[in-house]
C-alpha positions as CSV (number, residue, x, y, z in Angstrom):
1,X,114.6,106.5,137.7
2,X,116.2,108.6,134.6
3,X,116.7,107.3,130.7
4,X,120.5,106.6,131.4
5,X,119.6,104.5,134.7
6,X,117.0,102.5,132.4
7,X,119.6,102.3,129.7
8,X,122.6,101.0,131.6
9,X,120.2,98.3,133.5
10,X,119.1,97.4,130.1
11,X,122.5,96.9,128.6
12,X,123.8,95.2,131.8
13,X,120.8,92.5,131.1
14,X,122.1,91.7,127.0
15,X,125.3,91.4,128.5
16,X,124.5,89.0,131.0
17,X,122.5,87.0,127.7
18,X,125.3,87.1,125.7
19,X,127.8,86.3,127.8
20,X,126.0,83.2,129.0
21,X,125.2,82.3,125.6
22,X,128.6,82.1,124.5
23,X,129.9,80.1,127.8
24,X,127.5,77.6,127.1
25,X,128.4,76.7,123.6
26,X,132.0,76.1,125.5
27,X,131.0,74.2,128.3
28,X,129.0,71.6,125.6
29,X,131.3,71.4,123.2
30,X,134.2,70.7,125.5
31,X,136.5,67.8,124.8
32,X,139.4,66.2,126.4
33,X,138.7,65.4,129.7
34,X,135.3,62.7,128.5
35,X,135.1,59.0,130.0
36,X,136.9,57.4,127.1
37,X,136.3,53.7,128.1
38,X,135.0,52.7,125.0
39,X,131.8,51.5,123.7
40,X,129.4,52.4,125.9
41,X,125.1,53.0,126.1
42,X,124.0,55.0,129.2
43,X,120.7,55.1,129.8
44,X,119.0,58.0,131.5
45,X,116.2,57.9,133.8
46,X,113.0,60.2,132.6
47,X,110.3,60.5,135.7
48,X,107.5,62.8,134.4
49,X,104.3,63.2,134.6
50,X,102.7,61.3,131.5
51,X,99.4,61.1,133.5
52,X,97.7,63.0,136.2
53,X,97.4,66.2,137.3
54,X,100.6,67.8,135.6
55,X,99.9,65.7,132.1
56,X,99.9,68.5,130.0
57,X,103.5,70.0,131.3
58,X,105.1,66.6,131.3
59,X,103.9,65.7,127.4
60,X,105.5,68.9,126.6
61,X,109.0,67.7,128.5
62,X,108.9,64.2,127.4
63,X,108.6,65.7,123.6
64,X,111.6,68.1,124.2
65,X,113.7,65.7,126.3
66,X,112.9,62.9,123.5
67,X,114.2,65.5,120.8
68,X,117.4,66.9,122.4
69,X,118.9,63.8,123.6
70,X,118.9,62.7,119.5
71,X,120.8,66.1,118.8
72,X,123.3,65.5,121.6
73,X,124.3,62.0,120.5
74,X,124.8,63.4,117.6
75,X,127.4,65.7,118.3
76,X,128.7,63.8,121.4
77,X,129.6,61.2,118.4
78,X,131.8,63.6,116.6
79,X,134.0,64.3,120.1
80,X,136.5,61.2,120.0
81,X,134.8,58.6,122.0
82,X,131.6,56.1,121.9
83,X,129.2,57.1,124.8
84,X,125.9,56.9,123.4
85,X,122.7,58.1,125.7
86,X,119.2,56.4,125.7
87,X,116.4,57.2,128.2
88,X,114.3,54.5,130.4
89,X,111.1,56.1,131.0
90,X,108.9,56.0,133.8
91,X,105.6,57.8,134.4
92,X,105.1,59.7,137.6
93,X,101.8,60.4,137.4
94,X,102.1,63.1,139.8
95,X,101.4,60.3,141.6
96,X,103.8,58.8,144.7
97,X,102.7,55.5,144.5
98,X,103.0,55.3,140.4
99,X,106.5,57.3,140.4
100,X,108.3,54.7,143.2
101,X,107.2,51.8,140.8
102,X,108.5,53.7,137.7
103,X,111.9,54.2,139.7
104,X,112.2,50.9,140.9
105,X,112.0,49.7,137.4
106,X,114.7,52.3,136.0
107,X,117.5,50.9,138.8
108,X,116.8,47.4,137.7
109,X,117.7,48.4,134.1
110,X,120.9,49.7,135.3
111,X,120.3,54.1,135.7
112,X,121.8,56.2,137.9
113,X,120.7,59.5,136.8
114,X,116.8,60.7,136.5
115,X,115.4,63.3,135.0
116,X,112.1,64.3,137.2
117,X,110.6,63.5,139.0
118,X,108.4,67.3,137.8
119,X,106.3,67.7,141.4
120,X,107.8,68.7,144.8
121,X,105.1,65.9,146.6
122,X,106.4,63.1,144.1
123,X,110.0,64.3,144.5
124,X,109.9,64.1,148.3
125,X,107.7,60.6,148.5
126,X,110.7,59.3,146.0
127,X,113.9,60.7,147.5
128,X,114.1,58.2,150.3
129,X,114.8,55.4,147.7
130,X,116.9,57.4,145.4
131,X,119.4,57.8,148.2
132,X,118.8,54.2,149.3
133,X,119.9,53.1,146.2
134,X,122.5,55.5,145.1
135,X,120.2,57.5,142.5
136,X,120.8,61.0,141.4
137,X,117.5,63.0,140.8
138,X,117.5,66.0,138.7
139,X,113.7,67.9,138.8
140,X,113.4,70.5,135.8
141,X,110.2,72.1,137.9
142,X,110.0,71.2,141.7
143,X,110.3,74.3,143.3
144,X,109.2,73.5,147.3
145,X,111.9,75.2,149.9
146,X,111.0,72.3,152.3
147,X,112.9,70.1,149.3
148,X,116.4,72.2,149.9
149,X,118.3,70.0,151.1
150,X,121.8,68.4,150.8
151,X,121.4,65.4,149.2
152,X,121.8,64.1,145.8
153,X,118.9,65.8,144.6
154,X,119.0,68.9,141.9
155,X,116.4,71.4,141.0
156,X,117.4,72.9,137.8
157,X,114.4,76.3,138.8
158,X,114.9,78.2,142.2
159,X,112.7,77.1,145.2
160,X,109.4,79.3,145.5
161,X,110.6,81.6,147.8
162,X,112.1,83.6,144.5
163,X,108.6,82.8,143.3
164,X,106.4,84.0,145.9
165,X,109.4,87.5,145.9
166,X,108.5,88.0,142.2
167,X,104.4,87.4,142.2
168,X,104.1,89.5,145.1
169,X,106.2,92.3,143.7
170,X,103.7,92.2,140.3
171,X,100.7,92.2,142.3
172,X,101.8,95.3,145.0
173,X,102.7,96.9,141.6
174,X,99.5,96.6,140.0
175,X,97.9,97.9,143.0
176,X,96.2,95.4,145.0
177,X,95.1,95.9,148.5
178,X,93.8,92.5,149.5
179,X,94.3,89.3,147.6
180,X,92.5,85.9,148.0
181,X,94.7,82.6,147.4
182,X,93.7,79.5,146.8
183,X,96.3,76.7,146.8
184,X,96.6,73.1,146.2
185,X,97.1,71.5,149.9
186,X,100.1,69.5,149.4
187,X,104.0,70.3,149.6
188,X,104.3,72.9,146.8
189,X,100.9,74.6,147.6
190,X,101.7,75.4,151.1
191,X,105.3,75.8,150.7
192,X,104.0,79.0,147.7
193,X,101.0,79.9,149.9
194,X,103.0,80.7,152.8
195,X,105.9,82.8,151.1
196,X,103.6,84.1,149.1
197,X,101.4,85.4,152.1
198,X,104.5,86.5,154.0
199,X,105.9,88.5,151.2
200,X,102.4,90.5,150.3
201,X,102.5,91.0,154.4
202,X,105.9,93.0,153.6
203,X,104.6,94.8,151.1
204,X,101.3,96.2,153.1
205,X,99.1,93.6,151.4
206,X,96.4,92.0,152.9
207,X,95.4,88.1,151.9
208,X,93.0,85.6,152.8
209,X,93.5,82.1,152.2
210,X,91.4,78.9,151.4
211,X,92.8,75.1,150.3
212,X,91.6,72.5,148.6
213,X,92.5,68.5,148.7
214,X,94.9,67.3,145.2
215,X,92.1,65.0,145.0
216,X,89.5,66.9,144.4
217,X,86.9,67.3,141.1
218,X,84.5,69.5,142.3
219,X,86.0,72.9,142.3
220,X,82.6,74.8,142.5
221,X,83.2,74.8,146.5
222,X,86.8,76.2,146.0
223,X,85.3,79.1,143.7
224,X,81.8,79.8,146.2
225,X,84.8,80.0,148.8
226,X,86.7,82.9,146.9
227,X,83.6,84.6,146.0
228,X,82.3,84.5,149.5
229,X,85.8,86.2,150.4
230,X,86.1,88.6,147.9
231,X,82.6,89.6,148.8
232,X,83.5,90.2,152.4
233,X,86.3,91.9,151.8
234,X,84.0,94.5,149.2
235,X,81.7,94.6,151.9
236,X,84.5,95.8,154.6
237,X,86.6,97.7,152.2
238,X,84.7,99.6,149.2
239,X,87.5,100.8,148.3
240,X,90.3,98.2,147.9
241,X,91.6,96.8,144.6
242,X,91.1,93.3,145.2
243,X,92.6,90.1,143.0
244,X,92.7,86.7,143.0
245,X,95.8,84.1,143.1
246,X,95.5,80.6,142.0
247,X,98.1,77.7,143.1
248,X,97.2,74.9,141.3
249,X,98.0,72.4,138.3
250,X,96.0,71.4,135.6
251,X,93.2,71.8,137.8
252,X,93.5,75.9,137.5
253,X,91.4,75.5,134.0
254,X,88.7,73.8,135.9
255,X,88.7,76.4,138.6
256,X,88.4,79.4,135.9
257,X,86.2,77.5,134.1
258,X,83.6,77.4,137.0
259,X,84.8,81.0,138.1
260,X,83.7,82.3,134.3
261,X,80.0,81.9,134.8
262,X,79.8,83.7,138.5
263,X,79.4,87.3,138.5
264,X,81.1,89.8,139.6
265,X,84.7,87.9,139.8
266,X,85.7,88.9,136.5
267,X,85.7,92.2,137.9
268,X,89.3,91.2,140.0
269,X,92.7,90.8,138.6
270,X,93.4,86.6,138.6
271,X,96.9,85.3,138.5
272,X,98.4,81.9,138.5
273,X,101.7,80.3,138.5
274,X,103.9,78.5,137.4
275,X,102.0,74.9,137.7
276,X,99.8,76.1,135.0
277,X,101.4,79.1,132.9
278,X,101.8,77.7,129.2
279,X,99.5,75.0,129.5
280,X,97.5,74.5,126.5
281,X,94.0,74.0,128.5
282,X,93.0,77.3,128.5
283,X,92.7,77.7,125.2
284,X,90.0,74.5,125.1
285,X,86.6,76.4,125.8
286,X,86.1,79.7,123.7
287,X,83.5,80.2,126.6
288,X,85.4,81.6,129.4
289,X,87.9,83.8,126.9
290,X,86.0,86.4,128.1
291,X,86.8,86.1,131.4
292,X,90.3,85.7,131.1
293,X,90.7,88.8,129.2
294,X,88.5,90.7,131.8
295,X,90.5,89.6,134.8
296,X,94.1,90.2,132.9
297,X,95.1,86.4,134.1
298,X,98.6,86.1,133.7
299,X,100.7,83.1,135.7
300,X,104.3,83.7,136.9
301,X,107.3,80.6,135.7
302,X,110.6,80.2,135.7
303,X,111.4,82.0,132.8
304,X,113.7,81.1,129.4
305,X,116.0,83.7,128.5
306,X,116.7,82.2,125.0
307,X,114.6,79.3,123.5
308,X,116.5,79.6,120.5
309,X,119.9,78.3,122.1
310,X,118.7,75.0,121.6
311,X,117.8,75.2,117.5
312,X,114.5,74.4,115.8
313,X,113.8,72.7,119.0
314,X,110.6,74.5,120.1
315,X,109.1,73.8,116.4
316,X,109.4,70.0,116.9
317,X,108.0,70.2,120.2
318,X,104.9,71.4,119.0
319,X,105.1,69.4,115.9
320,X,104.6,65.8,118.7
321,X,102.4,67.8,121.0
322,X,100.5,70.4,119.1
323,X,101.8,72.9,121.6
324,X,104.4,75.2,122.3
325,X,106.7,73.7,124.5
326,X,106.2,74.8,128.4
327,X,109.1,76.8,130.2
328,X,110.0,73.6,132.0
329,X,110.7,71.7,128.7
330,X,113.4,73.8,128.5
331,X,114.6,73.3,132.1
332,X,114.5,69.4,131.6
333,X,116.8,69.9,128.5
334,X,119.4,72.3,130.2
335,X,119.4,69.1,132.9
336,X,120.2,66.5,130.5
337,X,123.1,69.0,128.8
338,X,124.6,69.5,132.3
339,X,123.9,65.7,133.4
340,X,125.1,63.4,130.3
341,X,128.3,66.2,130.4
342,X,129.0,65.0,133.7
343,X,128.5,61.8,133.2
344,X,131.2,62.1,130.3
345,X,133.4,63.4,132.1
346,X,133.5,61.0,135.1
347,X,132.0,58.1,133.5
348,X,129.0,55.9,134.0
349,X,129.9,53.4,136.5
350,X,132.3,56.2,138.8
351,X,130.9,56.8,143.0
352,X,128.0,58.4,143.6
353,X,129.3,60.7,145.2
354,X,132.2,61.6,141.9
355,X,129.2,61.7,139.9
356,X,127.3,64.2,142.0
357,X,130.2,66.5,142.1
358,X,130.7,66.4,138.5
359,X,127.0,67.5,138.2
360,X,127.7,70.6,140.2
361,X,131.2,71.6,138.5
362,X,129.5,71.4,135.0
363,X,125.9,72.9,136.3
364,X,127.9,76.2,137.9
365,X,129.9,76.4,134.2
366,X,127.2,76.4,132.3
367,X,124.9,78.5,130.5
368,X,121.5,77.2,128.3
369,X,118.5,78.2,127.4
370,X,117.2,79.0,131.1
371,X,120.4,81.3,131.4
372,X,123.4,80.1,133.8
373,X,122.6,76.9,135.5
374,X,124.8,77.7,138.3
375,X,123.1,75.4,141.6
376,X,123.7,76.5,145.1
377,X,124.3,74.4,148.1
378,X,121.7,72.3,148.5
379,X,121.4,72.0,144.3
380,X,118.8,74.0,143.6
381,X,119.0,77.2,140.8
382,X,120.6,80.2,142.1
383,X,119.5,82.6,139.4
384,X,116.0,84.1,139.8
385,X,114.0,85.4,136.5
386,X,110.4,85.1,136.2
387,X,108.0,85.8,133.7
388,X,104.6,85.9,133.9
389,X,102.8,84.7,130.8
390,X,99.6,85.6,129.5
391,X,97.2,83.8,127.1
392,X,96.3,85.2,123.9
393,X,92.5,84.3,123.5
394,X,92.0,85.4,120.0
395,X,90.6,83.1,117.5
396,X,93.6,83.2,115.0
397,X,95.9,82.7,118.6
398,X,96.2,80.1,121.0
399,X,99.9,81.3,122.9
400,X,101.0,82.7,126.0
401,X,103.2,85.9,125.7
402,X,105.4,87.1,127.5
403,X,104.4,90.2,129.6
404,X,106.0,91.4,132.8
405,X,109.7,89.5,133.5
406,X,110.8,89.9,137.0
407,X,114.8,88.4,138.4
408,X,118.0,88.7,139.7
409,X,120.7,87.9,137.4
410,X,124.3,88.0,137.3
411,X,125.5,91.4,135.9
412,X,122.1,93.2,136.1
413,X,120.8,92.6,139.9
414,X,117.7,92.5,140.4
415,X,115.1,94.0,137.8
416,X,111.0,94.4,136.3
417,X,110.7,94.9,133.0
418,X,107.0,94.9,131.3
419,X,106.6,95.3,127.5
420,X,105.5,98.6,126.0
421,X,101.8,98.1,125.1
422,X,101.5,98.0,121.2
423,X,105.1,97.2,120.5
424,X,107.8,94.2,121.0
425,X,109.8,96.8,122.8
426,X,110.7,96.7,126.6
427,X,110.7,98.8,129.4
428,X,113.8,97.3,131.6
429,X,114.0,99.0,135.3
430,X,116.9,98.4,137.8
431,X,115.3,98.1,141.1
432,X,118.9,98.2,142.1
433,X,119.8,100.9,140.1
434,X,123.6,100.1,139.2
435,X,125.1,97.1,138.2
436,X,126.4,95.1,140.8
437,X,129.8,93.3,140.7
């Protein structure tokens, strides 16, 4: 592909940036059409996981959620009309039983619209009694195809089909010949597994695969059962680039953790995705920095085009958690601009059905931090762009950067990008090669 061709594809994707940017500032500062009832407090359901295996990612989106709703009372006051927002939490626990209480509870106190529940299995164990009781579910970070439905359900991140399309692209480009996967066995695990296996079939690239039960705490097994394939395949195949792919939760620092003291695996490339990229964990044990450098682990997520669009939020994120907020704090935010718009528009107490469709209307005008929030037809997130994330290791570091961004976006198509080593400059390539209307 020549400069020009790099240059127009680059262009094309700061246009696409920019022009969201400025339709969202128009689609949240609209006025004149609000629910203008009078006094009113609406509470909002929040459904994340405050314990369990997803902990870390929903402190991060309880933090930002906590933070933005105070900013968008505030300039929802200044718009001619009294609808004030508060949130009924609930923990989910990434845990089915511990979410349907938590939901039971929020429609007793009067909520129709939920934030989370954050995990595909929780979502589906809960969406039974969400429709039973006229309850609209908005997940900043399930991502399961089996999920895409139509119901009242929305998924403000693309099911993991657009996942498994960009982590198998990054790992055919990097040059792997056979990759070993180990997943999570529940919803979201198989759902990745399987795309992801399909997808590195397309692309010439062998995989093996080995599972392991959400319950388990032992993940010494899980790591004598990549070595043991990784071996095999060595033993078959000299000469194959071989890596490693992790689909996990929390539970990935565990697995690396017992993967740093074996030899010979930090010799393979290890990826993750997106139910561990940003979490904080890896930067607990200075022990296994060494591997994690050596195997150039990076994890793939829904990516946020601007985490500036929502102001000085990311700083008091990590002011309440110590961290930098995760990509799906950002998600749960653009969820709760789109949702408590809707709701002002239509009012609290309107059908469930009014409400829905308000959701969608506002979600397709939109833009926010995670770009345009444009749902399809079973309400999950058309748009695809990825990044992959890697964690900086150094002692006077403890972040993930940003280094490979993968999607399909309006204006540019579909594109890679990977930063120029040594500089905060980009390399942007159209895979399409023009524009596309």
């Amino acid at each position: 592909m020549n400069s020009e061709s790099k240059k127009i594809a680059a262009i094309c994707f700061l246009a696409g940036i920019v022009i969201g940017i400025t339709a969202a500032f128009i689609v949240i500062g609209s006025a004149g059409n609000e629910y203008n009832g009078g006094t009113e407090n609406v509470p909002i359901g929040m459904l994340v996981p405050l314990s369990g295996d997803l902990k870390e990612q929903g402190v991060s989106i309880e933090a930002g959620l906590d933070e933005f709703l105070l900013s968008l009372n505030q300039k929802y006051s200044g718009t001619g009309h009294d609808m004030k927002f508060y949130f009924v939490k609930g923990d989910s626990g990434t845990s089915a039983k511990i979410a349907l209480e938590s939901l039971k509870t929020m429609k007793e106190q009067g909520v129709k619209v939920v934030i989370g529940p954050s995990s595909s299995d929780v979502l589906e164990a809960v969406s039974d009694y969400a429709a039973e009781n006229d309850m609209i579910l908005i997940s900043p970070s399930s991502t399961s195809p089996s999920l895409s439905k139509d119901d009242y359900i929305f998924r403000f991140v693309p099911d993991d089909e657009k996942q498994a399309e960009a982590l198998s692209y990054l790992i055919k480009t990097e040059g792997a010949d056979h990759v070993v996967i180990a997943y999570r066995d529940d919803i979201w695990g198989n759902d990745l597994e399987k795309f992801i296996t399909k997808e590195l079939s397309e692309r010439d690239v062998l995989s093996t695969v080995t599972s392991y039960d959400p319950e388990e705490q032992d993940f010494s097994g899980v790591v004598r059962s990549i070595q043991n394939d990784l071996d095999s395949v060595t033993a078959n195949h000299p000469d194959y680039e071989t890596a490693v792919v992790i689909l996990s939760f929390d539970e990935t620092y565990e697995i690396l953790k017992e993967a740093a003291f074996v030899p010979g695996l930090e010799e393979h490339i290890w990826y993750g995705s997106d139910g561990f990229a940003g979490s904080s964990l890896v930067f607990e044990d200075p022990e296994i920095w060494d591997f994690i450098q050596s195997t150039d682990f990076k994890a793939s997520v829904f990516g946020v085009l601007n985490s500036d669009f929502y102001p000085g939020l990311s700083e008091r994120i990590k002011e309440k958690t110590g961290s930098k907020p995760v990509p799906q704090a950002y998600a749960a935010c653009d969820a709760l601009m789109v949702a408590t718009d809707a709701i002002r528009v239509t009012g609290h107490d309107s059908n469930i059905s009014v409400l829905a469709k308000s959701i969608f209307q506002r979600a397709h005008s939109g833009y926010a931090s995670t770009g345009w929030t444009g749902l399809g037809s079973t309400g999950d997130r058309v748009n695809t762009y990825y990044e992959f994330l890697t964690p900086d290791c150094s002692k006077d570091s403890e972040n993930w950067n940003v280094t490979t961004r993968y999607g399909t976006l309006p204006v540019i198509g579909t594109f890679l990008s990977e930063q120029i080593e040594g500089t905060d400059s980009w390399n942007y390539v159209s895979l399409n090669y023009v524009c596309p209307d």
